[in-house]
N, C-alpha and C positions, 0 to 999 in steps of 0.2 A: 575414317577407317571403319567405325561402328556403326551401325544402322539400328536402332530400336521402334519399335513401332507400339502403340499402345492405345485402344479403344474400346470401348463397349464399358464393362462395368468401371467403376471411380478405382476400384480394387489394381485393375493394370498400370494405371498412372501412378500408384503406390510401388508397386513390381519395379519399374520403371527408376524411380530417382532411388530404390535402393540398389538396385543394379551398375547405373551408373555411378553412385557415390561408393559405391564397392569395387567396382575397375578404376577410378580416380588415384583410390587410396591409395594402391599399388604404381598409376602409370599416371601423374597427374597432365600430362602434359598430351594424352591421348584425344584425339578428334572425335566425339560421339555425335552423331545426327540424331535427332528423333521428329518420326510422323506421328500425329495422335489426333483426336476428335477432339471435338468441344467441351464435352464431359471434361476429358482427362487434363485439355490443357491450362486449367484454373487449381490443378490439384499437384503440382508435379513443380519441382525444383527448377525451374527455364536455364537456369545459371549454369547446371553444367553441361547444357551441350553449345555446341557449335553452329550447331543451324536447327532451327525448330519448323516444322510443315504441319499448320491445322487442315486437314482435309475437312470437305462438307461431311454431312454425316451419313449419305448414302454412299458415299466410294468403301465405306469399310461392311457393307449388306451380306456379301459374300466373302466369308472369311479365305476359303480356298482361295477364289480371283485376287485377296490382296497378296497372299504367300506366294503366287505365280508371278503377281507382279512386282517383286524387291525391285529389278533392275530399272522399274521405271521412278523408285520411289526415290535411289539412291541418290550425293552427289559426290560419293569417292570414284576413284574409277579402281581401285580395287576395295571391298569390301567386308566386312565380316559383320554379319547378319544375326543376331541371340535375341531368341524370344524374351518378352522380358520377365518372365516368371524364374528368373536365376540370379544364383549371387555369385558374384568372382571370388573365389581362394585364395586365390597369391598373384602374385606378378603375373601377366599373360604375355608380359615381352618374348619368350621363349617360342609359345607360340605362333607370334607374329611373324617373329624370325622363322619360322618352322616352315612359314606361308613363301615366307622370301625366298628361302634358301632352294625349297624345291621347286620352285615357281610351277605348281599346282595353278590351276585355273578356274579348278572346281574342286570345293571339296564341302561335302555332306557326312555328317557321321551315321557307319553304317551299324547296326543291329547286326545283320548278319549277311551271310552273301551267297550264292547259287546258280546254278544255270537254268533257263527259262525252262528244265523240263523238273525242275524241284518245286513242289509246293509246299513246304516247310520250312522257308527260308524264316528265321526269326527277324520280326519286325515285318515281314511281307505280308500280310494278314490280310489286307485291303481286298485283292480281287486275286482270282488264279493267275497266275501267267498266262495260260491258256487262253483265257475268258482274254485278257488284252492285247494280246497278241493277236488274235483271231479279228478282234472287232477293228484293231489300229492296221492291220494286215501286215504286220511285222515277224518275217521268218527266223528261225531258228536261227542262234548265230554264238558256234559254238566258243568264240573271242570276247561277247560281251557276258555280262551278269546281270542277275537277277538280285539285287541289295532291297533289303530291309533297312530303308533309310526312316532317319529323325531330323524332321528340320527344325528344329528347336536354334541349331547352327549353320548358317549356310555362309560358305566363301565362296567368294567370284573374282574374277580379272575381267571388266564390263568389257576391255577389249580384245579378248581372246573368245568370251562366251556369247557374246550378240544372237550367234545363230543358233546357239542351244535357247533361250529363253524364247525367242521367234517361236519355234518348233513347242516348248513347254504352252506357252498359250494358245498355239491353236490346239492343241488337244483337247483345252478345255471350252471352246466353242462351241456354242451349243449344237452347230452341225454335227459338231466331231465327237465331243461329251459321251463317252461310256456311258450307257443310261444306269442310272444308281442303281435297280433291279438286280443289275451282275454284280454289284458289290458282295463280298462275304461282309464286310465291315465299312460302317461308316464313323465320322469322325464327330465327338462329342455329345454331348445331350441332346444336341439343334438337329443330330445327325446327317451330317454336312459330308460333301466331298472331301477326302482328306485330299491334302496337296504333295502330300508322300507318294500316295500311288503314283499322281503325272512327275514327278522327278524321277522314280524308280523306271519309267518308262521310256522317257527320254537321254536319261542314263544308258539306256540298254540300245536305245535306238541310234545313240552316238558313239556307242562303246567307250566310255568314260569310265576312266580305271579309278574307283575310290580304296583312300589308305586305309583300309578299314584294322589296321594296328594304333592307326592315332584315334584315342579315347578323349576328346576334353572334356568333355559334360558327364557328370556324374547322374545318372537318372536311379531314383532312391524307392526301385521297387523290390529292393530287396536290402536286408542292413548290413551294415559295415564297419567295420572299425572307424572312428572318425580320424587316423592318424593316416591309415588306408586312403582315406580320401584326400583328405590333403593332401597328401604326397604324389598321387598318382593323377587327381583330376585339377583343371583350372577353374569349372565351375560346378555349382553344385544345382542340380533344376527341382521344380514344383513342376514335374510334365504333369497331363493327363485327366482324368477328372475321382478315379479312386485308387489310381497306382503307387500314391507317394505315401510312405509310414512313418508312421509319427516320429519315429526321431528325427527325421528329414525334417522338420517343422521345426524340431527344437534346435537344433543344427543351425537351420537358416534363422533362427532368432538370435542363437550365438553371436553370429558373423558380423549380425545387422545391429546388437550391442557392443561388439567390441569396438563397431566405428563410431559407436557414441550416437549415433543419429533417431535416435528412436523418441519420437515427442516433437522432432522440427517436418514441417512440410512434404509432407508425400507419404511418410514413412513410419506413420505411427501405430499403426495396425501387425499386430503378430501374424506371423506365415499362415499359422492353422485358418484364423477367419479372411487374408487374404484367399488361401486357395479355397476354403469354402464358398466365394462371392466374387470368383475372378472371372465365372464363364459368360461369353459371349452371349448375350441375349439376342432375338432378333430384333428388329430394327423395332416393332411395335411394345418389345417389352423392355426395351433402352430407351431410346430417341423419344418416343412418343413423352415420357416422363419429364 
């Protein structure tokens, strides 16, 4: 049912088995996959997943092309995809059921929502409308939206969405590839393709209705009561690279001592200097070491 993926710095394989030993506690009996590189998979708890895939170390170069490609990494056929820089809250049976109930096919949590003639959609930063529309030659279509997505979580039904991820990859082909230039923003330190803009596009290009009233990740760029969170979100995330405030830190140290695990395998490292040491290097300033 869970897909985790984890590479590049030792820091994500840490992310990783606190993530899963934080969904456990709640749902022990839950199916977690994870993909990860060499690095991480000497550093990470193997036990609680269900199926483990070491990729070579060049399939994770382009962080983008790995986000685009979940559905090939998967082996649930339906899925639920979390970066691993989060830790679960409570039970997430509710929103499992949540997946069932409305037998959704796709769902992405959106920031905010708009029509392709608003540039201010919150979370839509990435490129104009305009600027992708023009270049994908995708007209006006006053049925779909313009979302400010986060894919920190991504849900799929691999047999209902085949043809949307089809369509998500070629976009990023380097025939087809938006040349970075039209970006307004790119995505981290490395300054990478985000993989938000091609979802937000082929959302738009499918007209893919997202619930943007379901909140499960809590992204901690601004503060909150911590009773607030709990009660309203399932996870709490490390997005970004200076968006999260330090109580988000002390938070996610909480969580990660009340399950006792702090000093065994993967997991001994506090939030603060994981997210300090969790960014993606390129292949010459990881792999090469």
């Amino acid at each position: 049912m869970i897909l985790l993926v984890a590479y590049g710095m030792r820091s994500y394989g840490a992310y990783a088995t606190n993530l899963a030993r934080s969904i456990k506690k709640y749902n022990s009996d839950i199916k977690i996959q994870l993909v990860c590189d060499r690095f991480n998979y000497y550093t990470i708890d193997l036990s609680l997943f269900c199926a483990v895939t070491m990729k070579p170390d060049d399939y994770f170069l382009d962080p983008c092309r790995v986000k685009l490609c979940l559905d090939e990494l998967t082996v649930f056929k339906k899925t639920l995809y979390l970066d691993v820089d989060a830790i679960a809250l409570k039970d997430i049976t509710p929103l499992i059921e949540h997946f069932e109930k409305t037998k959704d096919a796709l769902y992405i949590p959106a920031l905010g929502i708009g029509s392709a003639l608003d540039e201010k959609v919150a979370g839509a930063h990435w490129c104009k409308p305009s600027v992708w529309m023009n270049h994908y030659g995708l007209e006006f279509n006053g049925s779909s939206f313009n979302y400010g997505l986060q894919t920190s979580m991504v849900f799929w039904d691999s047999e209902k969405t085949q043809n949307y991820w089809n369509y998500l990859k070629a976009l990023y082909t380097p025939a087809k590839r938006i040349p970075k230039v039209k970006l307004t923003n790119t995505w981290g330190q490395s300054m990478q393709f985000p993989d938000e803009l091609f979802h937000t596009i082929a959302c738009y290009a499918f007209g893919v209705k997202i619930d943007t009233a379901l909140q499960p990740i809590f992204f901690p760029d601004e503060e909150r009561d911590t009773t607030y969170i709990f009660d309203r979100y399932y996870f709490l995330s490390q997005f970004g690279n200076i968006n999260v405030l330090p109580y988000a830190f002390r938070l996610y140290d909480l969580v990660v001592t009340r399950m006792g695990y702090y000093g065994e395998k993967g997991s001994s490292i506090k939030a603060g200097e994981l997210y300090l040491n969790k960014f993606t290097r390129s292949a010459k300033g990881v792999y090469d070491n």
